[in-house]
N, C-alpha and C positions, 0 to 999 in steps of 0.2 A: 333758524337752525344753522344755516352755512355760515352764519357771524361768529354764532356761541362755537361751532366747533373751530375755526379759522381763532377765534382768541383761545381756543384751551390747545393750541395744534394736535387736534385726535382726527381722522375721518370720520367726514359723518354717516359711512356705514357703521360704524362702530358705536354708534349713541342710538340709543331708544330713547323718546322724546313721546312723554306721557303727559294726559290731562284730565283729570278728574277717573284715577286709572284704566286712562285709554290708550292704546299706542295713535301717533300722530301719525300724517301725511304729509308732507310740503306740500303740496299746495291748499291745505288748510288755511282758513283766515279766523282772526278772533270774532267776528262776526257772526262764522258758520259754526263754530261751539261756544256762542252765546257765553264770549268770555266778560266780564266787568271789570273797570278800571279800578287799579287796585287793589281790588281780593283777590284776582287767579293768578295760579303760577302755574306754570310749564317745568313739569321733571325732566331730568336725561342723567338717563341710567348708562351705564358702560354696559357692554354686553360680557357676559366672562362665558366662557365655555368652560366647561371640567367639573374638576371637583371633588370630593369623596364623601363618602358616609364613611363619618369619623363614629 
């Protein structure tokens, strides 16, 4: 997580880092959500605050 955000330069409070539509934890390992080589992949969303109802 602190890689991908250090090469996008965003903080990584600002990223939500999702898995099988989960939110993560750093100290998660792919072990403990039974991830496989491969097929998973780890989302990370921006957080946007706002908005409107257009």
């Amino acid at each position: 997580m602190n890689a991908y955000c250090d090469r996008q330069s965003v903080e990584i409070n600002s990223i939500a880092f999702l898995f099988d539509g989960r939110r993560l934890r750093g100290e998660q390992t792919p072990d403990e959500l039974e991830m496989e080589d491969g097929d998973d992949e780890i989302d990370a969303m921006l957080h946007q605050t706002g908005g409107s109802a257009a």
